[in-house]
C-alpha positions in Angstrom: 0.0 0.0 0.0 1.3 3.4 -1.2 2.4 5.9 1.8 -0.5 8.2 0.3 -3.0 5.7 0.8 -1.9 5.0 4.1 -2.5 8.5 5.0 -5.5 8.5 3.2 -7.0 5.1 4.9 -5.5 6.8 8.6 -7.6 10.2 8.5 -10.5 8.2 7.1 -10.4 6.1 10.4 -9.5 9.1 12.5 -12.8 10.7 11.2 -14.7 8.2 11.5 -13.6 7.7 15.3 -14.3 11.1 16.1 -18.0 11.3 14.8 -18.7 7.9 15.7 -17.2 7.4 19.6 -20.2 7.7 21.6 -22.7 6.0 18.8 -25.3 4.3 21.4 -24.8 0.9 19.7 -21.7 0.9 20.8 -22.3 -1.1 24.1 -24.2 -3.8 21.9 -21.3 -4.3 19.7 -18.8 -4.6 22.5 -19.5 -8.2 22.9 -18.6 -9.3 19.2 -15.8 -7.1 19.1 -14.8 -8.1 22.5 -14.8 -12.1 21.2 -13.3 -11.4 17.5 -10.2 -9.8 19.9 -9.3 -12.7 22.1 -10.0 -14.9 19.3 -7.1 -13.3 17.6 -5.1 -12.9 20.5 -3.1 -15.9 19.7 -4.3 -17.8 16.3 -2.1 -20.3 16.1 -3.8 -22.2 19.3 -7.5 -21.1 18.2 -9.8 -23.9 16.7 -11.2 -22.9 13.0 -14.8 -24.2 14.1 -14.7 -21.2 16.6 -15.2 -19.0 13.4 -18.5 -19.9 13.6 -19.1 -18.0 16.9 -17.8 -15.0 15.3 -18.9 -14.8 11.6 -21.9 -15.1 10.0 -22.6 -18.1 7.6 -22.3 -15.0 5.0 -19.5 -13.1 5.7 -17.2 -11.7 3.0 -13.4 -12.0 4.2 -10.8 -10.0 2.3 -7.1 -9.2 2.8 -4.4 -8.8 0.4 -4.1 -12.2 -0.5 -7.8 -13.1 -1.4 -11.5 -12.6 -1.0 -13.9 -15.4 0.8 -17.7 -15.5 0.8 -19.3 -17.4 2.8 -17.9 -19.0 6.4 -17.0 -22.1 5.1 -14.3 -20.6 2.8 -13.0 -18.7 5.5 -12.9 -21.9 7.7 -10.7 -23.5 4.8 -8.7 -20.3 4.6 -7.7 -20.0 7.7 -7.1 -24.2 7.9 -4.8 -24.0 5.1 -3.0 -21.0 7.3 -2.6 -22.0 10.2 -0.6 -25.3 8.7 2.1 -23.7 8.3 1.6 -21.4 11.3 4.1 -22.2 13.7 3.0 -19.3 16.1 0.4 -16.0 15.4 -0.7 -13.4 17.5 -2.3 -10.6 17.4 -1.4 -7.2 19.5 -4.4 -5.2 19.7 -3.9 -1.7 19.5 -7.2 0.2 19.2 -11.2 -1.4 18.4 -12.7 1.9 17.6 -16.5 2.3 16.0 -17.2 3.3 13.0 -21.2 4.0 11.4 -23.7 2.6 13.0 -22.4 -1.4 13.0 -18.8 -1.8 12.9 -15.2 -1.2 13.5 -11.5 -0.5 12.7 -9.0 -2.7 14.6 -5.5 -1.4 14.9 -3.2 -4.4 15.3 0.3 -6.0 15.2 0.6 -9.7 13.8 3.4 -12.0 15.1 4.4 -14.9 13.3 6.4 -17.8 12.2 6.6 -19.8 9.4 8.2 -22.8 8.0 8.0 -21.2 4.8 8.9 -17.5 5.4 11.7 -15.8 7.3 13.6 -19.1 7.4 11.0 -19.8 10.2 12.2 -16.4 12.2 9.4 -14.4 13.4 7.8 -11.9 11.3 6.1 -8.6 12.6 3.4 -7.2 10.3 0.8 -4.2 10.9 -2.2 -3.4 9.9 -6.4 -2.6 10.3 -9.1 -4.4 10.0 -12.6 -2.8 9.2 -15.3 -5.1 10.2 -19.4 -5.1 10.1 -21.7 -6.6 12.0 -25.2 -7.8 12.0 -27.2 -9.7 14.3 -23.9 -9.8 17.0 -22.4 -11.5 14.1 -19.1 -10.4 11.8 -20.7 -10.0 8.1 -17.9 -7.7 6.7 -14.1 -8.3 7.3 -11.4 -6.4 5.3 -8.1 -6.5 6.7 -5.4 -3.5 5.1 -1.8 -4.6 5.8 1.5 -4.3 3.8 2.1 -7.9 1.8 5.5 -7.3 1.3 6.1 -6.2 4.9 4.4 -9.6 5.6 6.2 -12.2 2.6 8.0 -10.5 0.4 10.7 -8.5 2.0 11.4 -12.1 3.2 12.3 -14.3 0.1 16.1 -13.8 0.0 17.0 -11.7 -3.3 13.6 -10.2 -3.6 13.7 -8.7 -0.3 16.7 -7.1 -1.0 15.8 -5.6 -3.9 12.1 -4.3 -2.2 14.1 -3.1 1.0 16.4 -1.1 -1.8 13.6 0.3 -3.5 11.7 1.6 0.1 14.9 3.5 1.2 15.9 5.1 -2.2 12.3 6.4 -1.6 12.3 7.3 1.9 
């Protein structure tokens, strides 16, 4: 993600938090918000049928990597994730409302993988916007920086992206 979108996307949430910080529905959403946080707290150990506590049979997942509809293709998302998953946690950093029936999540994801980072661990930030309906997650979009996540990490492409970033900087 471009250092102007990142701006962008920050203000937008900033906004958003002022308007919406003392929206009434905000005590009703608590609970959800409240579960989807120590659910993340540490992924690696978390069972994928507990998704279905969380997320509605409906949902629509994205991140940079893909788009999922429905709860069952998030279930095999996260499956196929977790395999290689050593260890994953989430730091969370701020749950804030936004609208009438949702959030942005400030976090910090910790991992290891067999496959990246010669199994070192791996810090990656980002936000998550989520909706909800009926106490359940309908809308998840997480915004984080791929390459911060896999490719500065494969040996001669990292170098070269890591280059790039501080000619720029």
């Amino acid at each position: 993600m471009s250092q102007l979108k990142k701006v962008n996307l920050l203000i937008w949430t900033i906004l958003a938090v002022v308007k919406n910080l003392h929206h009434p529905k905000t005590q009703y959403l608590m609970s959800i918000i409240d579960q989807f946080s120590r659910f993340y707290t540490d992924l690696a150990t978390m069972q994928v049928s507990e998704l279905e506590n969380i997320y509605s049979t409906d949902v629509v997942f994205i991140d940079p990597i893909a788009e999922h509809n429905g709860l069952a293709a998030v279930e095999q998302y996260f499956s196929k994730l977790l395999k290689n998953a050593k260890y994953c946690e989430f730091d969370i950093h701020y749950k804030n409302p936004v609208a009438e029936q949702g959030y942005v999540v400030s976090w910090t994801m910790k991992f290891t993988s067999k496959r990246i980072n010669k199994g070192r661990p791996v810090a990656v930030d980002g936000l998550t916007i989520i909706n909800i309906q009926n106490d359940k997650i309908v809308f998840h979009r997480d915004y984080y920086d791929l390459g911060q996540m896999l490719y500065e990490h494969i040996p001669m492409l990292g170098r070269i992206i890591k280059k790039i970033k501080r000619s720029m900087g």
